[in-house]
TIBAZA-144230 format. One record per atom (N, C-alpha, C): atom name; residue in three letters; x, y, z; residue number from 1. Coordinates in steps of 0.02 Angstrom, whole numbers, plus 32768, in hexadecimal, padded with zeros to 4 digits. Layout:
+------+------+------+------+------+------+
| name | resn |   px |   py |   pz | resi |
+------+------+------+------+------+------+
|   CA |  Ala |    X |    Y |    Z |  NUM |
...
+------+------+------+------+------+------+
// end
This chain:
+------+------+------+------+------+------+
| name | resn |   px |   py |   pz | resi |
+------+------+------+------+------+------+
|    N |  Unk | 0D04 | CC8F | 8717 |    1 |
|   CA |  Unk | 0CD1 | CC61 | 872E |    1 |
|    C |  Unk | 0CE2 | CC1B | 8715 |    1 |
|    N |  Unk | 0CDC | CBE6 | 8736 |    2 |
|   CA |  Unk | 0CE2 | CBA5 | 873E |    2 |
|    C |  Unk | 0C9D | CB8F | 8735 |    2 |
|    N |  Unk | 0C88 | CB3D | 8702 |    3 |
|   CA |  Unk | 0C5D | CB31 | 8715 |    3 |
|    C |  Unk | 0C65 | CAD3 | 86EC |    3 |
|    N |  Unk | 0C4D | CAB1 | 8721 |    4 |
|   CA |  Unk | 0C4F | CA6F | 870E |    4 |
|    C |  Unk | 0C15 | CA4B | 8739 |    4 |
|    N |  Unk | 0C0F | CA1F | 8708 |    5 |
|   CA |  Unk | 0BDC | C9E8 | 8700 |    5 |
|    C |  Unk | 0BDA | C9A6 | 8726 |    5 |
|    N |  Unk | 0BC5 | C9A1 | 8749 |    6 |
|   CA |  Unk | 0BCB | C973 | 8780 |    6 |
|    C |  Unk | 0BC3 | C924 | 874D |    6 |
|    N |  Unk | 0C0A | C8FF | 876A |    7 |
|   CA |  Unk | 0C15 | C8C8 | 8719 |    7 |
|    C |  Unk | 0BDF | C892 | 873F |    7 |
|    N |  Unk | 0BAB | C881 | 8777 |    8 |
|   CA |  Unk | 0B7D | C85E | 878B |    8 |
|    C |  Unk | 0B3A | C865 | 8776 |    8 |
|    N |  Unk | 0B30 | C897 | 8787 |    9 |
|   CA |  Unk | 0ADC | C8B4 | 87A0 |    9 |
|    C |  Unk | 0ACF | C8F1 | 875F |    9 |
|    N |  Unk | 0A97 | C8E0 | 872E |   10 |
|   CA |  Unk | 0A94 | C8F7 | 86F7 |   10 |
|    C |  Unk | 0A77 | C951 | 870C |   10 |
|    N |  Unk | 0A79 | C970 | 86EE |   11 |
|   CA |  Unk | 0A77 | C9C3 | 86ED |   11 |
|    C |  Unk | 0A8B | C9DC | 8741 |   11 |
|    N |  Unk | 0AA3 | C9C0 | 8744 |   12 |
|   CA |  Unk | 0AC4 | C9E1 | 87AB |   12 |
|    C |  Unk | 0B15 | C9F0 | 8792 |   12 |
|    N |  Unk | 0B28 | CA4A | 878D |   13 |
|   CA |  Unk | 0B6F | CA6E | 8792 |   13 |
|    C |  Unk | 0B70 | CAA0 | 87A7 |   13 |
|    N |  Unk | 0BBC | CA9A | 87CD |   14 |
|   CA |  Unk | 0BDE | CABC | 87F6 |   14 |
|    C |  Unk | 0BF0 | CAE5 | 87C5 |   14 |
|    N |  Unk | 0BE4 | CB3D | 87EE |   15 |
|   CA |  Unk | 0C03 | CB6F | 87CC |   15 |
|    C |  Unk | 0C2C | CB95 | 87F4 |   15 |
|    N |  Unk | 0C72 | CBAA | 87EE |   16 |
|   CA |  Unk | 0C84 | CBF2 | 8811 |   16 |
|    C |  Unk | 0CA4 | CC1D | 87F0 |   16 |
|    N |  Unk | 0CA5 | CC50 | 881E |   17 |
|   CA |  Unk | 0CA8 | CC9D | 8801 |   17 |
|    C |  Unk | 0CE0 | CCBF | 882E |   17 |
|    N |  Unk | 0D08 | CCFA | 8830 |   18 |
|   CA |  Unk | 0D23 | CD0B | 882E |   18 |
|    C |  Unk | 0D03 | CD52 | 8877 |   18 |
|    N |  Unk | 0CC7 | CD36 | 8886 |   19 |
|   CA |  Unk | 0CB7 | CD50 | 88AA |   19 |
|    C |  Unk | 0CBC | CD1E | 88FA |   19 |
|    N |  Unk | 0CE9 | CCEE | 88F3 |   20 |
|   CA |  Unk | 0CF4 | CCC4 | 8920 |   20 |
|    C |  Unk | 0CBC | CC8D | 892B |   20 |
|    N |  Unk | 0C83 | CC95 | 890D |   21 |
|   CA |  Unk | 0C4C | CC56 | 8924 |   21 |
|    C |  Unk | 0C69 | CC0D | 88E3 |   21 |
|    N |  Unk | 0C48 | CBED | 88EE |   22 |
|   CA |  Unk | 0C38 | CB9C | 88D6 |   22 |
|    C |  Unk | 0BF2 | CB95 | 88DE |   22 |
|    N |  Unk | 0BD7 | CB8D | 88AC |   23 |
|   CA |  Unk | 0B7E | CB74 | 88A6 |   23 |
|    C |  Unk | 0B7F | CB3C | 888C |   23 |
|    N |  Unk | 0B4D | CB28 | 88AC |   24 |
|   CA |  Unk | 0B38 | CAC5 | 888D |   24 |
|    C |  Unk | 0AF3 | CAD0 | 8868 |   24 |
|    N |  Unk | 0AD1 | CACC | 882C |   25 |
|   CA |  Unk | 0AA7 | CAEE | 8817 |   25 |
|    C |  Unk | 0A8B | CA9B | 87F0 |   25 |
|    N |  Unk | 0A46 | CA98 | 87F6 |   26 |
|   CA |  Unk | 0A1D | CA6E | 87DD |   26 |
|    C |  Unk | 0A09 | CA95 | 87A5 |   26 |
|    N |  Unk | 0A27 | CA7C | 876A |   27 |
|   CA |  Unk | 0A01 | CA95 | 8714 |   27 |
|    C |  Unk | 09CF | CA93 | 8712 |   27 |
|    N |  Unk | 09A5 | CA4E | 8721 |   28 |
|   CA |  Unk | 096B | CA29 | 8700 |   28 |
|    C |  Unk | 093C | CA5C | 8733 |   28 |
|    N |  Unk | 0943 | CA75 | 8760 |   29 |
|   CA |  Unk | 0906 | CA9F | 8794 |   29 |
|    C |  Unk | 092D | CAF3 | 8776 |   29 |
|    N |  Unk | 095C | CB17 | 8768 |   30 |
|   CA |  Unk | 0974 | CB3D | 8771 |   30 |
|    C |  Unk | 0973 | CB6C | 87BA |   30 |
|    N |  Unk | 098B | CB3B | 87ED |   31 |
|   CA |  Unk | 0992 | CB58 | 8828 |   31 |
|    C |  Unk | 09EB | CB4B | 8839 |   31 |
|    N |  Unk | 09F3 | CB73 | 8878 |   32 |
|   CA |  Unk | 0A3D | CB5A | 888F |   32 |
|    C |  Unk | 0A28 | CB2C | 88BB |   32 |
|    N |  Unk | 0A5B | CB0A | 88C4 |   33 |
|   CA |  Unk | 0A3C | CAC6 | 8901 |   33 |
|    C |  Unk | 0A77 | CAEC | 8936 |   33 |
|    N |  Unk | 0AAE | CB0C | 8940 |   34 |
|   CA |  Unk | 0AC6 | CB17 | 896A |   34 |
|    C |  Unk | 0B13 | CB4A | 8952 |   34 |
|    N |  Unk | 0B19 | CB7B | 898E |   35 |
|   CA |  Unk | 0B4A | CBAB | 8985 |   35 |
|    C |  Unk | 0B83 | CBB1 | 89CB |   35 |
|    N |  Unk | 0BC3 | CBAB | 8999 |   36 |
|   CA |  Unk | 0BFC | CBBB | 89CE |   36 |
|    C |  Unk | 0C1D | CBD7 | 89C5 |   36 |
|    N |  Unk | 0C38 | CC0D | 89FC |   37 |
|   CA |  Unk | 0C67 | CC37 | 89FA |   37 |
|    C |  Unk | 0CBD | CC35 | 8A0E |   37 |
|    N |  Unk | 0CD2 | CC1E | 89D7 |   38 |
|   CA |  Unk | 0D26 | CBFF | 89DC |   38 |
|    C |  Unk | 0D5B | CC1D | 89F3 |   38 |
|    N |  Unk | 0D44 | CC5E | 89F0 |   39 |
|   CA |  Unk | 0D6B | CC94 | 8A0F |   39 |
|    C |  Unk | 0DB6 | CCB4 | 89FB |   39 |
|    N |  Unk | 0DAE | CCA3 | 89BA |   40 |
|   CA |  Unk | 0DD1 | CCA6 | 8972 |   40 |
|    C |  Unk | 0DC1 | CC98 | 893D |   40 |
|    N |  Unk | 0DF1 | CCB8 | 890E |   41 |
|   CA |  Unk | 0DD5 | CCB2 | 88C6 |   41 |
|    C |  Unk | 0DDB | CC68 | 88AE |   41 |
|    N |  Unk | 0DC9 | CC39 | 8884 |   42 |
|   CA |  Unk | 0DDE | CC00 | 8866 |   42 |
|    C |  Unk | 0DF8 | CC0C | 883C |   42 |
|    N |  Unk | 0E2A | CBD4 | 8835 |   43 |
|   CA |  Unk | 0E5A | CBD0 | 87F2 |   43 |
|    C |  Unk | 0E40 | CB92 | 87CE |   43 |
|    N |  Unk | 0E25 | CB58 | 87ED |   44 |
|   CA |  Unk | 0E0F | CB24 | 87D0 |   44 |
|    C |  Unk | 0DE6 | CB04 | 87E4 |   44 |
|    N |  Unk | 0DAD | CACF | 87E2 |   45 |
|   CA |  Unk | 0D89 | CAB3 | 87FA |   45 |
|    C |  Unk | 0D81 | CA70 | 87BB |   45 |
|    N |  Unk | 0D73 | CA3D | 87EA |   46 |
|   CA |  Unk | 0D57 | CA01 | 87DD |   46 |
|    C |  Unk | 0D2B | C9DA | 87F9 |   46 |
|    N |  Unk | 0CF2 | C9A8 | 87E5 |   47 |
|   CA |  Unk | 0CD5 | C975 | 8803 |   47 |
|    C |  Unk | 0D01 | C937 | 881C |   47 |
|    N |  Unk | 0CF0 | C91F | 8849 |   48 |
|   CA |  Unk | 0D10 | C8CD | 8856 |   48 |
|    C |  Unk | 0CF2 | C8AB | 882A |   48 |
|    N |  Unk | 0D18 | C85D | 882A |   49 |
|   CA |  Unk | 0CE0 | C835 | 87F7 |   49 |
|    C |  Unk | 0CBC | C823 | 880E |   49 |
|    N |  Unk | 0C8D | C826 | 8839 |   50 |
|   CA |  Unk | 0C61 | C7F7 | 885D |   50 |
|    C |  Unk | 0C38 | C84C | 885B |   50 |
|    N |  Unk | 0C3D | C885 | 8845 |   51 |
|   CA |  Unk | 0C0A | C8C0 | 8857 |   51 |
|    C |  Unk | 0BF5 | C8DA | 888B |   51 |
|    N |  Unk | 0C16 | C8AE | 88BA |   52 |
|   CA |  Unk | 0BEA | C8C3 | 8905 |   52 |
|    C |  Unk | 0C21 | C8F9 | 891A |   52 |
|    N |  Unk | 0C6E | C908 | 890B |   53 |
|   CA |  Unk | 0C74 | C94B | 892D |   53 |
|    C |  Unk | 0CA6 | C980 | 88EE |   53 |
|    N |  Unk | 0CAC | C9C1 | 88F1 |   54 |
|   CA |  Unk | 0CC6 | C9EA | 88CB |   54 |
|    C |  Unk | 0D26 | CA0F | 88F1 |   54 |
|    N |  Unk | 0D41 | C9FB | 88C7 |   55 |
|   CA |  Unk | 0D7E | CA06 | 88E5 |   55 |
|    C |  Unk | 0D8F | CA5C | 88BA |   55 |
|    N |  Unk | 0DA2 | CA6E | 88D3 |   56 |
|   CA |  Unk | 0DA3 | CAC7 | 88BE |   56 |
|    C |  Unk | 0DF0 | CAD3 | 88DC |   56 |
|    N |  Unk | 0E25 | CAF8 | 889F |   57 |
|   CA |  Unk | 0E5C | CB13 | 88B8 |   57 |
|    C |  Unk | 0E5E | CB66 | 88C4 |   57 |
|    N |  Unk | 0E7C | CB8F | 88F5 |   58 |
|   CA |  Unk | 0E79 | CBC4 | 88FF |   58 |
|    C |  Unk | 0EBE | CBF6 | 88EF |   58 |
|    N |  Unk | 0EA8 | CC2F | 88DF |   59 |
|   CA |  Unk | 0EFB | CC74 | 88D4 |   59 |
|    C |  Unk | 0F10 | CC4A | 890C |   59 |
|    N |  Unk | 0F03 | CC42 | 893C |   60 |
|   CA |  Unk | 0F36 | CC4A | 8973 |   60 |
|    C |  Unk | 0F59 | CC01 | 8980 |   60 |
|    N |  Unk | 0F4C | CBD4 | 8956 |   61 |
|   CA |  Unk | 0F5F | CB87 | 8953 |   61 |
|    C |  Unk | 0F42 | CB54 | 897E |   61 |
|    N |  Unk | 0EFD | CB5B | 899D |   62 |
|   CA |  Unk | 0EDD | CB44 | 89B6 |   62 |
|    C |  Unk | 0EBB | CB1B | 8990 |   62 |
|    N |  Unk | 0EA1 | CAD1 | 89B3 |   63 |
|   CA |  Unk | 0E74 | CAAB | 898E |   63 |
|    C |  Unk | 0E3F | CA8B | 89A5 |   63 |
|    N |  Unk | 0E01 | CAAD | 89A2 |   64 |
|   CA |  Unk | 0DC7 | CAA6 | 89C9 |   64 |
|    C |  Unk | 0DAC | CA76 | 898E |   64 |
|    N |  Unk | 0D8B | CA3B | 89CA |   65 |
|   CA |  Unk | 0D62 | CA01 | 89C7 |   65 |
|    C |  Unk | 0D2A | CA1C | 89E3 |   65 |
|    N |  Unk | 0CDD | CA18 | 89A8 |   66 |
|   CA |  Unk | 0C9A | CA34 | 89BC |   66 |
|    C |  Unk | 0C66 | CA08 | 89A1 |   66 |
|    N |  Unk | 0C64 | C9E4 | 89ED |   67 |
|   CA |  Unk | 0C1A | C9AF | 89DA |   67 |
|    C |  Unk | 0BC9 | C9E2 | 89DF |   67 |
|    N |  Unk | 0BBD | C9E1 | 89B9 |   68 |
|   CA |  Unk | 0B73 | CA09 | 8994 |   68 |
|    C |  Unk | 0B4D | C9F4 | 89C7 |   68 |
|    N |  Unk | 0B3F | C9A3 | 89DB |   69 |
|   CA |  Unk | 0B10 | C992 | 89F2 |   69 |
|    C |  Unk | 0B15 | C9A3 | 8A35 |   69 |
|    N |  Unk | 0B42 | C9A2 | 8A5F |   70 |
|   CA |  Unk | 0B3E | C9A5 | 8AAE |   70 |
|    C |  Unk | 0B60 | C9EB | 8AB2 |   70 |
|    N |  Unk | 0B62 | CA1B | 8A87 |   71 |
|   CA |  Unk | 0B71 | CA5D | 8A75 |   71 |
|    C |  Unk | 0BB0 | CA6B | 8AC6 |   71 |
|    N |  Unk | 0BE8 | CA46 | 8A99 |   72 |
|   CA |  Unk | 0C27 | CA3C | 8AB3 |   72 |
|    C |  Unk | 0C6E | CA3E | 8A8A |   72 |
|    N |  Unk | 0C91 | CA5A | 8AAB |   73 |
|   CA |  Unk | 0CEE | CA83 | 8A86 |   73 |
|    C |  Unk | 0D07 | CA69 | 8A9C |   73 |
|    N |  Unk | 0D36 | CA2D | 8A9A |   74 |
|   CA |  Unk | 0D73 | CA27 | 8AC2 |   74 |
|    C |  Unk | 0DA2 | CA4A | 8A9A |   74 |
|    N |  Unk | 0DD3 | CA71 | 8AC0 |   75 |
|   CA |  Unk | 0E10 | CA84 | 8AA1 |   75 |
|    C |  Unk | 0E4A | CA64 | 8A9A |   75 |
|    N |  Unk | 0E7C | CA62 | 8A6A |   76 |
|   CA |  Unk | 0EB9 | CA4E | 8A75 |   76 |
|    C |  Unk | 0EE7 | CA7F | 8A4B |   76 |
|    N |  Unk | 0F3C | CA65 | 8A5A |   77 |
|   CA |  Unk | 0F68 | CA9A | 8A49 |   77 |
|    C |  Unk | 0F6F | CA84 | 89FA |   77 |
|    N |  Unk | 0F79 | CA9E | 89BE |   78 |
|   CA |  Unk | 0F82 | CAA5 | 897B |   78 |
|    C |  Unk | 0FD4 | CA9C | 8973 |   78 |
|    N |  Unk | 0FE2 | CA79 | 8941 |   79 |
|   CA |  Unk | 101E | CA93 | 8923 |   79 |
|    C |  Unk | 1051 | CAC0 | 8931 |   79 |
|    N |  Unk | 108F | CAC7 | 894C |   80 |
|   CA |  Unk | 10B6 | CB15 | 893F |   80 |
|    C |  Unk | 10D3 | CB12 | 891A |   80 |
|    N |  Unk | 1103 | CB4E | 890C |   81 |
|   CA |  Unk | 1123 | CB55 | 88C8 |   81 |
|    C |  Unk | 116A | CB22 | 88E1 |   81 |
|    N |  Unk | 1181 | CB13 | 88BC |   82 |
|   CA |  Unk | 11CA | CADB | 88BB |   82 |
|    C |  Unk | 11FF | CAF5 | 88C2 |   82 |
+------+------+------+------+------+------+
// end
């Protein structure tokens, strides 16, 4: 499990699991504000600096961009090996 702190917006973090989702979870209410299914495991995840979207790397070298707010993935291709 992954879990980080959105470096903008005070108690709002992204968690994922190994069960393929990404949650955006409001601390200060203890609710989720929103759930996505990546359709792989994560290997890494980060906030942008500006907080507004969560970049997540996948097993399969994928690197999904997930804006919380307009509950949107763009995909792109990851890294290969050299």
């Amino acid at each position: 499990m992954l879990l980080k702190w959105n470096p903008c917006a005070q108690r709002i973090m992204a968690t994922s699991s190994k069960d393929s989702t990404v949650k955006i979870w409001d601390a200060s209410r203890k609710v989720e504000f929103s759930s996505h299914n990546i359709g792989n495991n994560p290997s890494s995840m980060e906030w942008d600096n500006t907080g507004n979207e969560v970049a997540v790397l996948t097993d399969d070298k994928k690197m999904l961009l997930i804006d919380p707010r307009a509950n949107a993935i763009r995909e792109t291709e990851g890294h290969g090996k050299p």
